[in-house]
N, C-alpha and C positions, 0 to 999 in steps of 0.2 A: 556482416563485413568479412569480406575476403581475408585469409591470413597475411599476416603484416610483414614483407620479406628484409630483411638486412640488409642495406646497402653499404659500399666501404666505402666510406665517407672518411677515412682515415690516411694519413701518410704512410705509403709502404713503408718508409723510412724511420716509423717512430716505430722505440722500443715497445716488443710485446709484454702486456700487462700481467705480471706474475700472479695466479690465482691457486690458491688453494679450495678447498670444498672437504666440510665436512656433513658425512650421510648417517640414515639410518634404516634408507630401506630401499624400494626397486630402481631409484637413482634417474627417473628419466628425465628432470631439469639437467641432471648433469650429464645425459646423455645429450642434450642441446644444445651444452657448449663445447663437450666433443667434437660435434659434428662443426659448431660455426668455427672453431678452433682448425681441426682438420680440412676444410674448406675455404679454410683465411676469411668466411665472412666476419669473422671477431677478430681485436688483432691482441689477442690473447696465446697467454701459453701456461696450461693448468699442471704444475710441476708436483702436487701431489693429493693425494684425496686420504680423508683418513673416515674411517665407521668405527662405530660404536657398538654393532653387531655383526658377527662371526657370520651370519649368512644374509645378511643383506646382498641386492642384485646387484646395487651398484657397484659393490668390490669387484664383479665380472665384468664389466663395464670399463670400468676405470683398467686394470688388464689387458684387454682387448684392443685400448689403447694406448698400451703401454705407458701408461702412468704410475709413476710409486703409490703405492696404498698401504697405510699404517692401521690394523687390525686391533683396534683397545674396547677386548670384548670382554675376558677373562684374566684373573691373573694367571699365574703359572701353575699355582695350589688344585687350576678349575674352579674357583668361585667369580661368578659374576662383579668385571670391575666396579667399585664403586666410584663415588662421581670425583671426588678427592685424586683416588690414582690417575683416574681416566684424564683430569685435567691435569696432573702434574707431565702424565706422559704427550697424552699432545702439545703442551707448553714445548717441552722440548722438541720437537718433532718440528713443530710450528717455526720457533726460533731456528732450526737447523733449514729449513726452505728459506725461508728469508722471504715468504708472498708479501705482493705488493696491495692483495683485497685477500678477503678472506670472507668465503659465500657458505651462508649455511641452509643449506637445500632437502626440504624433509630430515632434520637433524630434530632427533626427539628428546632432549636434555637440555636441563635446564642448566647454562655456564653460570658462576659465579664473576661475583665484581669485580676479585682480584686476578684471575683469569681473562676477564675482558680485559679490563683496564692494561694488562702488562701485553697482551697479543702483541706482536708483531706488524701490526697491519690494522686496517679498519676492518671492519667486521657487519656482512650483511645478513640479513635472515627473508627468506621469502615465508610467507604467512596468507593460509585461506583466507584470508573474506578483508573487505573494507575497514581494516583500524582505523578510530579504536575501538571499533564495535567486535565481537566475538572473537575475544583474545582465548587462545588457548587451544581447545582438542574441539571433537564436534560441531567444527565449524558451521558446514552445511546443513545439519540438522539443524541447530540452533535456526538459524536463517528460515529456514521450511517455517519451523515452527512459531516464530515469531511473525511471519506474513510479509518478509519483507519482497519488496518490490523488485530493489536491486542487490546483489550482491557479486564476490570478485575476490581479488587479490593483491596483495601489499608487498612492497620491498620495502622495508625499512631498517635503520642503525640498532645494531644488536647491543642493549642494555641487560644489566641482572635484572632489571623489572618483565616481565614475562611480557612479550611481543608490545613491548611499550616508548622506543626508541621512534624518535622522529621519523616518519615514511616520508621516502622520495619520492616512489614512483605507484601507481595503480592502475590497473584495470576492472573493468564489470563488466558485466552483462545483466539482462531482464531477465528475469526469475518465472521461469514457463507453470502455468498452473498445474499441470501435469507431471513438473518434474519431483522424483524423489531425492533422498540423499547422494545416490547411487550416480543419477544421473546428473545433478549439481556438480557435482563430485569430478566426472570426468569433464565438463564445462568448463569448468573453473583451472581444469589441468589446463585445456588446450590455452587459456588466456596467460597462465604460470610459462609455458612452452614460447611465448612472445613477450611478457611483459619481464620476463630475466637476460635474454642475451640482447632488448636494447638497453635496458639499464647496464646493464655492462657497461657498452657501449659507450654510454654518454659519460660512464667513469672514466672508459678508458683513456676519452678524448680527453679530458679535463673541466666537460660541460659542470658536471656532477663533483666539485671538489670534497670530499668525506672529511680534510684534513678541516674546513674550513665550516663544515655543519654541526651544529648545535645537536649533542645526543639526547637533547631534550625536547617534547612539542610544547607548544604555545601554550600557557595556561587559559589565554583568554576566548580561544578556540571553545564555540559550543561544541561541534560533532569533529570534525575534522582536526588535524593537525597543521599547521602550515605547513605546506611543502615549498622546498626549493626551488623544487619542477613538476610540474604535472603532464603527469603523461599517463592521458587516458586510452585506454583500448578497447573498444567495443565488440562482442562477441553473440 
């Protein structure tokens, strides 16, 4: 399937959707919404990015396009923030943007409950593979390993339960016999690269209400979660 292009399907005239994005490494979802940003195909305006690490790409990124970016890598002493400071300081940081979503895109730390709970905003996480199967790190391996057929990627509502928050939106693709981690891996990016600025998208419009979705999935769900929306993308 052809890449899936963005259409403005939106009113010049409605206010652009205040996004924050918090990273933890070469930043290229959030280079996607750079670009649909700077090209008006989103009707988005990303007012600050904050990392977790001092040489993540994304910080150059975020830069580039002149975006405020909050560095909560180290304290001052030089030891490695821990998760306690790291949250106290983006709290504040967070609250001082006042974002209207709050995306967390390759963000490698685990947020606590009282952290979510108090954000400023809802709060999204994009995630390797099909939830709620292979929560966590090694996405693609796991998947190789296990034989599955299909696998992909997930946006869903960021809980303290580790990638366990209701998902909105996904995409897959078929699982090539020949593919490795490696090559999984960048697959599932290019579907990440499509399946993030239309969910956007349908927040921004108000298809996708966060104020109004359960941070919880279906208990009576065998494999899946109920979603609100499905929106599948084929790759």
């Amino acid at each position: 399937m052809s890449e899936v292009p963005l259409e403005r399907h939106y009113k010049e005239s409605m206010p652009p959707l205040r996004i924050a994005v918090l990273v933890s490494g070469s930043g290229s979802n959030l280079q996607v919404l750079i670009d649909a940003m700077q090209t008006n195909e989103l009707p988005i305006e990303i007012i600050g990015v904050i990392s977790n690490r001092e040489d993540a790409y994304a910080i150059k990124r975020a830069q580039l396009a002149d975006i405020p970016v909050t560095v909560l890598s180290h304290t001052d002493s030089g030891k490695r923030m821990g998760i306690k400071t790291f949250q106290a300081h983006a709290s504040a940081q967070l609250r001082a943007w006042q974002p209207d979503l709050i995306i967390l895109a390759g963000f490698m730390r685990v947020l606590s409950t009282d952290f979510i709970d108090n954000a400023p905003a809802p709060m999204i996480n994009l995630h390797p593979s099909l939830l709620p199967v292979y929560k966590g790190l090694d996405t693609h391996q796991r998947a190789l390993q296990a034989g599955e057929r299909w696998h992909g990627c997930s946006i869903h509502v960021v809980t303290a339960e580790l990638d366990a928050g209701i998902v909105l939106t996904q995409a897959l693709l078929e699982v090539r016999s020949n593919d490795s981690a490696e090559t999984l891996q960048a697959r599932v990016q290019k579907l990440e690269h499509q399946l993030l600025p239309w969910t956007v998208l349908l927040i921004a419009k108000g298809i996708l209400n966060l104020q109004t979705v359960s941070a919880q999935p279906n208990d009576d769900s065998n494999y899946l979660p109920a979603l609100p929306l499905k929106l599948w993308l084929n790759y």
